[in-house]
N, C-alpha and C positions, 0 to 999 in steps of 0.2 A: 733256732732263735737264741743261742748259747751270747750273742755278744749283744743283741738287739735288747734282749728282755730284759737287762737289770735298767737299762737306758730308759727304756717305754716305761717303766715302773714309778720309775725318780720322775721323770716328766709328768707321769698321769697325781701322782700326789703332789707335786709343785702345782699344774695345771686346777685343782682341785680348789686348791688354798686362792688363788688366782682368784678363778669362778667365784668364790663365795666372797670377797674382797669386789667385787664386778656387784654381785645380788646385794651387797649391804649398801653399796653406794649408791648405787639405782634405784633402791628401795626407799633412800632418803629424797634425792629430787621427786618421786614420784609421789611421797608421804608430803614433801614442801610443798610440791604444786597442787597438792588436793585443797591444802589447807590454805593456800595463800588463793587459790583462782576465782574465789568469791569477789575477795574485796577485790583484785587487780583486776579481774577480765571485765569486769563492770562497764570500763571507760573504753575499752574496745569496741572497735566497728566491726561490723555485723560477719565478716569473714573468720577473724579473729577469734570472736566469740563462741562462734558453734564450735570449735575443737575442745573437747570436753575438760581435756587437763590444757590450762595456761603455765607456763613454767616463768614463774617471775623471776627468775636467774639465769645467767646464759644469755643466748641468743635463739635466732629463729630454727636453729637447725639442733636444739638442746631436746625438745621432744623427741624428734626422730631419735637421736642418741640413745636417750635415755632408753625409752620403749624396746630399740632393739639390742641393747646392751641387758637391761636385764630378759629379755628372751635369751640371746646368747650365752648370759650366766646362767639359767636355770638349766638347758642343755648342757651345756659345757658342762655346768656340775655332777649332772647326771650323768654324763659317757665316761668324765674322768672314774667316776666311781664303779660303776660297768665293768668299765676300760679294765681298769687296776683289778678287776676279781677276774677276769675272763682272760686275761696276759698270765697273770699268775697260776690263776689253779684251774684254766679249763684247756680244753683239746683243743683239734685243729679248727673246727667248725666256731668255736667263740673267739677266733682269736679272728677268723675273717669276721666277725660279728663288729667286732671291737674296732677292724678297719674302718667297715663301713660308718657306724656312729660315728668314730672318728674324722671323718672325712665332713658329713653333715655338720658336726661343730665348727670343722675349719671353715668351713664355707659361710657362718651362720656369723662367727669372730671376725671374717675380713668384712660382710659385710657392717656389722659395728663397726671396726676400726676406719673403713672408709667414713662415713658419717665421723665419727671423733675424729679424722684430720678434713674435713668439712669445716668441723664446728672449732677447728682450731685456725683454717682459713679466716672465715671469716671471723674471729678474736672478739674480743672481750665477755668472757665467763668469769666465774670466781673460781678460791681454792679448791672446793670437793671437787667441783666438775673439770680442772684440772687436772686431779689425782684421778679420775673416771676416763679419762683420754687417753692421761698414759699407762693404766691399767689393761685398759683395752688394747694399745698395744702393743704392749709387753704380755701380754698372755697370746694376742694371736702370734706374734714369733713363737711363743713356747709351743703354742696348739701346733704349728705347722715344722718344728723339729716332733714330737708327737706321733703328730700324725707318719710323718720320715720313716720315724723308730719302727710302726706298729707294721704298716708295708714291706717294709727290708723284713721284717719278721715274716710276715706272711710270705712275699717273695722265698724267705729261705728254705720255710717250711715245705713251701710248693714243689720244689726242687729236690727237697731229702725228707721227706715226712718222719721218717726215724731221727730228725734232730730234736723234735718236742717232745723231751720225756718219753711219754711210753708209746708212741708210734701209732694213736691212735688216728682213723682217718672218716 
């Protein structure tokens, strides 16, 4: 993993910074629409109504987003941080470890980015939930070279176990 691992490193601490940029902006529509779904969901008809958070910003497809963007940050955060100790300072067994999580986050980031080019379909949002669209996907590009990086690592390992430091298996 001599060419893969400084790659997976730089990624997993970009990716990180990313995720937490994804949890702060998510945390704000989800803090708006608590606070605004009083008064606005009021004058909603009865479908409307029962979905507990109303998101007075955005569109119809701004919930979905939001909801599953910050689940994918709060993941994401967590693997990248995983990730980056188990690429670095652990053996063969964390570093498939670190695949796997890996994998799960990609899969958790496309689906948010699907939904963010949904809710870019169908148009009209404001600025934050802009910059939460293309956050989302500018980090699953990052997630899915990432994820490249941690595999080609594993793959090489597989191959020559004596390339990760101390040969342990």
């Amino acid at each position: 993993m001599a060419g893969s691992k400084p790659a997976a490193s730089i990624l997993l601490l970009l990716n990180f910074l990313l995720y937490f940029v994804v949890i702060v902006i998510s945390g704000w529509a989800v803090n708006h629409a608590i606070v605004r779904s009083r008064e606005t969901a009021s004058v909603l008809t009865i479908p409307a109504r029962i979905f507990p958070i109303y998101f007075p910003v955005g569109n119809m497809a701004t919930g979905f987003l939001v909801i599953f963007s910050l689940i994918a940050g709060i993941v994401g955060m967590t693997t990248s941080a995983t990730g980056y100790l188990n690429v670095t300072g652990g053996g063969i067994s964390n570093l498939h470890a670190a695949a796997a999580s890996s994998l799960i986050t990609l899969l958790l980031t496309f689906l948010a980015m699907g939904l963010a080019c949904k809710e870019i379909e169908i148009g009209w949002t404001n600025a934050k939930l802009r910059t939460l669209e293309v956050m989302v996907i500018c980090v699953s590009a990052t997630q899915l070279f990432c994820t490249g990086a941690i595999h080609a690592g594993v793959s090489e390992v597989t191959v020559n176990p004596n390339a990760y430091g101390s040969g342990r298996v």
